[in-house]
C-alpha positions as CSV (number, residue, x, y, z in Angstrom):
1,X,36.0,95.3,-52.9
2,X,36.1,95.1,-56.9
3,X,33.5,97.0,-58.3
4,X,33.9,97.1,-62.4
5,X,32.8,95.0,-65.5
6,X,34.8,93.7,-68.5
7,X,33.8,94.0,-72.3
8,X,33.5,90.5,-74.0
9,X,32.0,89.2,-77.2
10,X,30.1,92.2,-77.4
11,X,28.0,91.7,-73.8
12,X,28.9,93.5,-70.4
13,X,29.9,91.4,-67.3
14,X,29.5,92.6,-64.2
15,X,30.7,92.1,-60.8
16,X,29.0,93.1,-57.6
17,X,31.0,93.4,-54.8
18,X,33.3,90.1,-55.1
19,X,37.0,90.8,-53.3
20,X,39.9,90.1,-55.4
21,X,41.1,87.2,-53.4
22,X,38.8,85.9,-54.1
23,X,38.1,86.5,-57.4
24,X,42.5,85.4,-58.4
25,X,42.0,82.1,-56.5
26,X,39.1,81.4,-58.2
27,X,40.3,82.3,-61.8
28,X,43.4,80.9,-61.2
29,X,41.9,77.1,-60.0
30,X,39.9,77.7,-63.3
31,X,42.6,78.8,-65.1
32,X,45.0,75.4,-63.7
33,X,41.9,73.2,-64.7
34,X,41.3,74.3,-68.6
35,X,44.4,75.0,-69.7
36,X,45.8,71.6,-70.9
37,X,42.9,71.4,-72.6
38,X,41.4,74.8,-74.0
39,X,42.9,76.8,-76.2
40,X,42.2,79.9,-75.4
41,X,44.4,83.1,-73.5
42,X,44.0,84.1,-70.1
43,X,41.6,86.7,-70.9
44,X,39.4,84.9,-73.5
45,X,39.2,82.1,-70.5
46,X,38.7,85.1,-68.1
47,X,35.7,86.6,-69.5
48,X,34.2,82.8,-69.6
49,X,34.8,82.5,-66.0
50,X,33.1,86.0,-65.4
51,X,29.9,85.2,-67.3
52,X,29.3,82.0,-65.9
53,X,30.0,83.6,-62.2
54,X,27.9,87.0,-63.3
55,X,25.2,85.3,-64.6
56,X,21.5,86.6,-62.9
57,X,24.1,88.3,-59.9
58,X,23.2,85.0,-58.3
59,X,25.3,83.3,-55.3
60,X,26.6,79.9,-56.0
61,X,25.8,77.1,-53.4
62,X,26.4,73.8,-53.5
63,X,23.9,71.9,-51.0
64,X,25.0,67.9,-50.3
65,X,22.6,65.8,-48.6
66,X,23.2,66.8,-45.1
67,X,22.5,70.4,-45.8
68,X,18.9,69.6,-47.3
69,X,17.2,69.7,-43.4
70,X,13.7,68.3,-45.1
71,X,11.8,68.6,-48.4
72,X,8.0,68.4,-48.4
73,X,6.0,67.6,-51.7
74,X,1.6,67.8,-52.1
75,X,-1.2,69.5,-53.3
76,X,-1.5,72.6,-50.5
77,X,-5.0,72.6,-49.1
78,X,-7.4,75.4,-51.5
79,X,-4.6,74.7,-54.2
80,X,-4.5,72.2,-57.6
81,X,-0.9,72.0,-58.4
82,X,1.7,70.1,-56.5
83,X,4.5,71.7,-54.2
84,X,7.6,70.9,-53.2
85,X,9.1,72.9,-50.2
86,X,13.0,72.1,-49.6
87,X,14.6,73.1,-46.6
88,X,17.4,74.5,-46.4
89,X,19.8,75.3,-43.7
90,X,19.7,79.3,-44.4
91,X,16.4,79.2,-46.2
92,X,13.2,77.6,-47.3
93,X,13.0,76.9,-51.7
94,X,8.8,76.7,-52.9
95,X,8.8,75.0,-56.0
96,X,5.5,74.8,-58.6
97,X,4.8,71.9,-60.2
98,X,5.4,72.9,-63.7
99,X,9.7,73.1,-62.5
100,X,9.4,69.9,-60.4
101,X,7.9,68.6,-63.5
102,X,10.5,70.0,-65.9
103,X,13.5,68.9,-63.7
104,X,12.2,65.4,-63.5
105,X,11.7,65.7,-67.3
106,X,15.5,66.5,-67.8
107,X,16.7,64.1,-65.4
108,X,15.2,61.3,-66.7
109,X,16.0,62.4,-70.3
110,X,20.0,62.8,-69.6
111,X,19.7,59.6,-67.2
112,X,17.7,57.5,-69.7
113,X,19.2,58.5,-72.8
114,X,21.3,56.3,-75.0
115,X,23.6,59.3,-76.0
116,X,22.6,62.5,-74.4
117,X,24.9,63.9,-71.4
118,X,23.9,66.6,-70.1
119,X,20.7,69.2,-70.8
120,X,20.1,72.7,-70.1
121,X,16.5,74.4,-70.1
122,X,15.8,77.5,-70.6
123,X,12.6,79.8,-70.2
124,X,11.0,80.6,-73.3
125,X,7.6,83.0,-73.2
126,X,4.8,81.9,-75.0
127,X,6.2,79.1,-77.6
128,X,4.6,78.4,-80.8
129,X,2.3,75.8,-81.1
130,X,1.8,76.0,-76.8
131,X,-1.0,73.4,-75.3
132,X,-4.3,75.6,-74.3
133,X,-3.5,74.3,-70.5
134,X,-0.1,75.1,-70.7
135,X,1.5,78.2,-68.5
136,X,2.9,81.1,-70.7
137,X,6.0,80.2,-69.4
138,X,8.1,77.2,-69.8
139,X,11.4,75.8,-69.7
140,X,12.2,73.8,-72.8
141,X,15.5,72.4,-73.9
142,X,18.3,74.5,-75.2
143,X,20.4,73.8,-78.7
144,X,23.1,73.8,-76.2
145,X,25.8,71.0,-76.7
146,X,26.8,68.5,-74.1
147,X,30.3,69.8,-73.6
148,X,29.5,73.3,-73.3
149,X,27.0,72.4,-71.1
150,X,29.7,69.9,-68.8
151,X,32.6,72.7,-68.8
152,X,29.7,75.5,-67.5
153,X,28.5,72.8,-64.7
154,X,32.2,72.5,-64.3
155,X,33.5,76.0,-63.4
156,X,29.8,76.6,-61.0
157,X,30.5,73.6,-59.6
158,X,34.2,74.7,-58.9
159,X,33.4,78.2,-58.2
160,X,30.7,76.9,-55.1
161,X,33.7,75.1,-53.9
162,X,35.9,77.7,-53.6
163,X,33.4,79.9,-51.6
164,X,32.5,77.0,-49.3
């Protein structure tokens, strides 16, 4: 197994436990994908790849329809905000309102919008000018651009592929 990180821009990368096959077939079906049109070298595109697969040590899945068993959504009895329970083949996912809310927010902005592709949100603590009712916590829009936003969706969305 590869245990190690890799300096970039300044920021640490690391890997937990990923083996190098698969790891190479990954890179390289990134690599075969971007290279027409970024201009970049093979490290440079490396440490992208890297970041966007190190990011919060998560796992990426990719869940289509028939892997989403059932998805419940209410007001829990002895509770005020909604709920929505999706699950999963391999697990159960509890979301509060204030995320359902957010991600319905950003759909229908990037669906609705005359110009607007794509949209990432981040979570910001405590932001200026917050509503009294208003959790400390909330994820608001990102300067991001669309196409940095497409490529990144683009290389997860490719990376949960390979592992499938």
């Amino acid at each position: 197994m590869l245990m190690g990180c890799l300096k970039s821009s300044g920021s640490i990368l690391r890997l937990k436990t990923l083996g190098r096959r698969v790891i190479h077939r990954a890179f390289h079906h990134f690599s075969e994908r971007f290279r027409d049109f970024i201009p970049l070298n093979r490290i440079y595109m490396y440490s992208i790849f890297l970041k966007s697969m190190a990011q919060n040590d998560a796992k990426i899945k990719y869940y289509p329809n028939e892997n989403v068993k059932r998805v419940l959504i209410g007001v829990p009895k002895g509770h005020k905000h909604y709920r929505l329970a999706l699950f999963l083949g391999d697990q159960v996912l509890v979301f509060s309102e204030a995320v359902l809310a957010n991600i319905v927010r950003a759909y229908v902005t990037v669906k609705t919008h005359p110009v607007k592709r794509s949209l990432e949100l981040v979570c910001v603590e405590k932001p200026s000018g917050l509503k009294k009712e208003y959790a400390r916590y909330q994820l608001l829009e990102s300067d991001k651009g669309d196409e940095e936003i497409e490529d990144e969706l683009k290389v997860i969305i490719e990376q949960a592929l390979i592992q499938v």
